[in-house]
C-alpha positions in Angstrom: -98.5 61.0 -42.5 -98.4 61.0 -38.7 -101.5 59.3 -38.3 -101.2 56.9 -41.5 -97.7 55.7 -39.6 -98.9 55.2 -36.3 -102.0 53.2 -37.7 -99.6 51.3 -39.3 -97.6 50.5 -35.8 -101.0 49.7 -34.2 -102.0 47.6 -37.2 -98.8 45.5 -36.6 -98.9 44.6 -33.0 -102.5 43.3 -33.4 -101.4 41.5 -36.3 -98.6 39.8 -33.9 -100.9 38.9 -31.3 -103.5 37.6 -34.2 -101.2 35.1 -35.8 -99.5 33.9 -32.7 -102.9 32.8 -31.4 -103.8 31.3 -35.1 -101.2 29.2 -34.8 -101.4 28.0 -31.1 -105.3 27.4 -32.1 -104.6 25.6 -35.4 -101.7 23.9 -33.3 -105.0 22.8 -30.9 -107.7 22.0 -33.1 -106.5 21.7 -37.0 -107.6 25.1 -37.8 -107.1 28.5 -37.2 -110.4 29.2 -36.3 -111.4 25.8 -35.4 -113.6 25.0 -32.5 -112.1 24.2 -29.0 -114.6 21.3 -28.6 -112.4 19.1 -31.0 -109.6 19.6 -28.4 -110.4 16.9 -26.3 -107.0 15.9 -25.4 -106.6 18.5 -23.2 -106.2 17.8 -19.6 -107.6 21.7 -18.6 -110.8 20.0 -19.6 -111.1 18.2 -16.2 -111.4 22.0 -14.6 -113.7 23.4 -17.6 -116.6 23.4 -15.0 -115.2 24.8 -11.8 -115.7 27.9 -10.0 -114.0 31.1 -11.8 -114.4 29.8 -15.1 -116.1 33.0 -17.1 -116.9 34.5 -20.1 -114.9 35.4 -22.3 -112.1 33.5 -21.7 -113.6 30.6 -20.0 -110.7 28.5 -18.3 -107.6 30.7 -18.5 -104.2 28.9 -18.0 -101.8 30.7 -20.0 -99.1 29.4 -17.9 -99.7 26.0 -18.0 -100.2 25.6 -14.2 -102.4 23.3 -14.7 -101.2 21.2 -17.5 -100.8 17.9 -15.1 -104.4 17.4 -14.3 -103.3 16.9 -10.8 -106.1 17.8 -9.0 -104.3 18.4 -5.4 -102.1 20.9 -7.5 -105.2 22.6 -8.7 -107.0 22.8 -5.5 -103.9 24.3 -3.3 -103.8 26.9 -6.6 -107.1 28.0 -5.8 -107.4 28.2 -2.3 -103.6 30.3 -2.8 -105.9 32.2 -5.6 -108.7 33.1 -3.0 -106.4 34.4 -0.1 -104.7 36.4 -1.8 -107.4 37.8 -3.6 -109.7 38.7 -0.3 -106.6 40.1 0.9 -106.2 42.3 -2.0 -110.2 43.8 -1.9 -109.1 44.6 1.9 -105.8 46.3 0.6 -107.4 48.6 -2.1 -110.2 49.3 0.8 -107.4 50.4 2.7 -105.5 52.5 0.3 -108.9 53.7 -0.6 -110.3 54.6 2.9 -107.5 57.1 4.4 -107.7 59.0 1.9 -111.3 60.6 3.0 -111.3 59.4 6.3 -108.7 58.5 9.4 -109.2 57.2 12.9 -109.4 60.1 15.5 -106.6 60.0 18.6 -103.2 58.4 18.4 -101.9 55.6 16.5 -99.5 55.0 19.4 -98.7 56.7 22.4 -96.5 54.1 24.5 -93.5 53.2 22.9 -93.0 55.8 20.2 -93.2 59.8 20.2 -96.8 60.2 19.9 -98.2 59.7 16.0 -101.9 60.6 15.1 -103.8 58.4 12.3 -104.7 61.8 10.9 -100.7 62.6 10.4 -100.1 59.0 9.3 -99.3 59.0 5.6 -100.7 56.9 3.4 -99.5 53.9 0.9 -96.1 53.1 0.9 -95.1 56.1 2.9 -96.7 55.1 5.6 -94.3 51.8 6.1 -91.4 54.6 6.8 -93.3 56.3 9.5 -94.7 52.9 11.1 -93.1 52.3 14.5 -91.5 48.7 14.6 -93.8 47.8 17.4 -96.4 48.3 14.7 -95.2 46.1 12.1 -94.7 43.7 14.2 -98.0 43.7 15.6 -99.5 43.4 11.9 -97.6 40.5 11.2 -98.4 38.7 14.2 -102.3 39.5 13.8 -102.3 38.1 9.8 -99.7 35.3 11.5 -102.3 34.2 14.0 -104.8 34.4 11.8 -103.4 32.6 9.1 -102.9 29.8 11.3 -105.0 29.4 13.8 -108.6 31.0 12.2 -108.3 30.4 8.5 -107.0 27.1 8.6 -109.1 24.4 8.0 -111.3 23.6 4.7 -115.0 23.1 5.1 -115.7 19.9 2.6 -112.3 20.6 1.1 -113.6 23.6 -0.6 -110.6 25.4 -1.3 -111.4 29.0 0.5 -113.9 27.6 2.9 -113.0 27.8 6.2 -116.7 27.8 8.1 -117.0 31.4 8.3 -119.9 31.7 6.8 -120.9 34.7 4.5 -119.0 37.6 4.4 -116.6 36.3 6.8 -119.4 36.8 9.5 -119.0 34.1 11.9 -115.3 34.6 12.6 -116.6 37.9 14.6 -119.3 35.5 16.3 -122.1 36.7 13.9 -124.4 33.5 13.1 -125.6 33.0 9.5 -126.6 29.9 7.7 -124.8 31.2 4.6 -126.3 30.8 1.3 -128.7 27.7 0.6 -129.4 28.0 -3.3 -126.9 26.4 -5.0 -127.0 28.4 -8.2 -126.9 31.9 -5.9 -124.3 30.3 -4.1 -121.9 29.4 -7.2 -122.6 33.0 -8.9 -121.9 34.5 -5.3 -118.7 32.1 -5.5 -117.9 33.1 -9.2 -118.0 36.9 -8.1 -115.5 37.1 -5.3 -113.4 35.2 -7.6 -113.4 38.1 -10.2 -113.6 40.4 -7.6 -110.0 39.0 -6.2 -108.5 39.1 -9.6 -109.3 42.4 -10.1 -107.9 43.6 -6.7 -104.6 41.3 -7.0 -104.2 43.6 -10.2 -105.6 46.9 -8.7 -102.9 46.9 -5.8 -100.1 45.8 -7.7 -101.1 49.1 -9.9 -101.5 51.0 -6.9 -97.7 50.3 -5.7 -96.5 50.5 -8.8 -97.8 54.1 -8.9 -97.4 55.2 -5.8 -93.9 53.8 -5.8 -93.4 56.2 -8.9 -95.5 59.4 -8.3 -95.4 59.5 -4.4 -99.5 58.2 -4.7 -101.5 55.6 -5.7 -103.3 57.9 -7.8 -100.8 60.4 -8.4 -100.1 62.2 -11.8 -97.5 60.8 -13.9 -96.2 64.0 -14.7 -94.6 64.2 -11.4 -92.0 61.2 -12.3 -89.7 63.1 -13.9 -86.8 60.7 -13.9 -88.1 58.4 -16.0 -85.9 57.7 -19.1 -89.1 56.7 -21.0 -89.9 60.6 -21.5 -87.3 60.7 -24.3 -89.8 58.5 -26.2 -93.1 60.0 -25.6 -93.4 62.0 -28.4 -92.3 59.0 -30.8 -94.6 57.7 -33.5 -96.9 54.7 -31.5 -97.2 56.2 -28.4 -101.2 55.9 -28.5 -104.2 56.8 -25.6 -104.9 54.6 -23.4 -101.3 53.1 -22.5 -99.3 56.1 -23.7 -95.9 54.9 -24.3 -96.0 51.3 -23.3 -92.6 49.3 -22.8 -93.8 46.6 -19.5 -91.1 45.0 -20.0 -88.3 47.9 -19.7 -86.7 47.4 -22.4 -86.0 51.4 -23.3 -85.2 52.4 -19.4 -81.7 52.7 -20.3 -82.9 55.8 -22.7 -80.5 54.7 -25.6 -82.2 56.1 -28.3 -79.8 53.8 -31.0 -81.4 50.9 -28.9 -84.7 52.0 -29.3 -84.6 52.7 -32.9 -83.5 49.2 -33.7 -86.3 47.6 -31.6 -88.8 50.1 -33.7 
């Protein structure tokens, strides 16, 4: 009965998601199942063939960001997209990285009581043990970068600053990049999914390190969570356990959560 109820919960929310998107596509096209190529009032169109656009969800705007057309809009977006996105593969590097190897020596010496990378704690603990100095150093450094490095677009490529490939020629090491257009775009199309992926990843990393003290910690360690009242209830379901993004059951008001099931 167990099984035959939570098959019937899992049945449901597909069946939400399902005819939402039937009628945002018969909305669209005229049909439920209708082809996206009689949609041609669409002003997404103008961006169907840019750089990120990928299987299987080709152009994905769920927001509307796009909506205007306005190309300077759309540009600036993706040039925001890329930065953040490089500086998300470095982030998850650098969660990553500690954990199997630190820096020998001192982080500082001078203007703090002596601190060693290797006692340095990593993720968001380490922001507590960080002398101000420090931080302020980091800022300054992403600061001067920012502004005076990454500043200025190579053919208005958004995310082209002249560095070349891999970034090599901001630390003085010459490359003529990569000369075969298709390599170039699929190279181009990688670190865009590559980004997106990390943007997510870190954002996952804090959320659980925030929670269970790492960014890979167990889950069983965070005990406070109201949400445990409803992990044994009917849809709680591998891979996402009990699910609730939104918070809606942190208050652990089990009346509340009744009515919502």
């Amino acid at each position: 009965r167990k099984k035959k109820l939570a098959a019937e919960l899992a049945n449901g929310r597909l069946a939400m998601m399902a005819i939402i998107g039937m009628f945002f596509q018969n909305g669209l096209t005229g049909s439920a199942w209708g082809d996206w190529a009689e949609y041609t009032a669409s002003p997404l169109r103008a961006y169907e063939n840019e750089t990120g656009v990928q299987p299987p969800v080709g152009f994905w705007d769920p927001l509307g960001l796009s909506a205007s057309g306005n190309n300077f809009d759309f540009q600036r977006r993706r040039e925001v997209e890329l930065k953040h996105g490089r500086v998300s593969m470095f982030a998850t590097i650098g969660y990553i990285v500690p954990e199997y190897w630190r820096f020998p020596g001192n982080l500082c010496e001078r203007y703090a009581a002596p601190i060693k990378f290797a006692d340095m704690p990593n993720g968001l603990q380490a922001i507590s043990k960080l002398p101000a100095l420090g931080l302020f150093q980091i800022v300054l450094f992403a600061g001067l970068i920012e502004t005076n490095v990454y500043n200025e677009q190579v053919n208005d490529e958004p995310g082209n600053y002249g560095a070349g490939f891999l970034g090599l020629r901001s630390v003085g090491i010459m490359n003529t990049g990569i000369q075969d257009p298709e390599v170039r775009k699929k190279k181009l199309n990688a670190e865009l999914a590559n980004g997106r992926l990390a943007m997510m990843a870190i954002i996952g990393m804090f959320f659980q390190d925030g929670l269970t003290g790492s960014a890979w910690g167990d889950w069983s360690n965070y005990t406070d969570s109201p949400l445990r009242a409803f992990e044994g209830e009917l849809g709680v379901q591998a891979p996402v356990g009990f699910w609730d993004p939104v918070g809606y059951t942190r208050d652990g008001n089990v009346q509340t959560f009744k009515r919502r099931r």
